[in-house]
N, C-alpha and C positions, 0 to 999 in steps of 0.2 A: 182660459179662465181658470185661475187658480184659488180653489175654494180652503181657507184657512178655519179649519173643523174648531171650534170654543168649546163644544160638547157632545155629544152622542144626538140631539135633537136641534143643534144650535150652528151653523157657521155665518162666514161670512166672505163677500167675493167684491172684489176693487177690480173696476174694470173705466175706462175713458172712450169719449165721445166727443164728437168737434158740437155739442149744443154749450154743454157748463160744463165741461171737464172730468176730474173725477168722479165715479160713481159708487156707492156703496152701497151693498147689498145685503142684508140682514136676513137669512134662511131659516125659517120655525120647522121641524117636521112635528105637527101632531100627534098624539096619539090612533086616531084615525087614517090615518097615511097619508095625510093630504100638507102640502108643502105650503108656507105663507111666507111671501117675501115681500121685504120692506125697503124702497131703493131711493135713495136722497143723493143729492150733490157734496161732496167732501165738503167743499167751503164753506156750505151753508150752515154756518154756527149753530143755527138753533135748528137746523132740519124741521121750517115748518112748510120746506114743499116734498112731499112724501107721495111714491107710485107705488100701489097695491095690487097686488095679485095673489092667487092660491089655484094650486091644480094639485094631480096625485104622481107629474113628474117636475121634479125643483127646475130642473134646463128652464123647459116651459114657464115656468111663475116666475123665472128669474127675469124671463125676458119679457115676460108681459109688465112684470113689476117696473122696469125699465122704461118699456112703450108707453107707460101710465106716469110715469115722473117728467119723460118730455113733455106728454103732453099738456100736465101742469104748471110744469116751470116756462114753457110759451105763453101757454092762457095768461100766467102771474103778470110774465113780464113783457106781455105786447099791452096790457092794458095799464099797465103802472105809466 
């Protein structure tokens, strides 16, 4: 996982999965130390399926932000 640093509180990580392909990952670090990642699918133009997470290590938020984007874009699209 190769994390592409934007700013001192800001990166981001592209990483794939055999569900929807590309993933991107959006990493806030707070000022309180605690990490908020935001994980969508590349393709999805308008990233209106979005998995949330926050913990006080990024690894951790990254992956759960992830575990929370599957499980959204399934919900989305086994009922669509």
């Amino acid at each position: 996982m190769e994390k592409h640093q934007i700013s001192e509180s800001f990166y981001q990580v592209k990483s794939r999965d055999r569900v929807g392909g590309t993933i991107k990952t959006d990493v806030f670090k707070l000022e309180s130390g605690i990490f908020e990642a935001f994980s969508s699918y590349w393709q999805d133009e308008d990233e209106r399926t979005v998995g949330f997470a926050s913990s006080f290590d990024d690894d951790y938020a990254i992956m759960q932000s992830r575990k929370s984007l599957r499980k959204e874009w399934k919900e989305e699209y086994t009922l669509a």
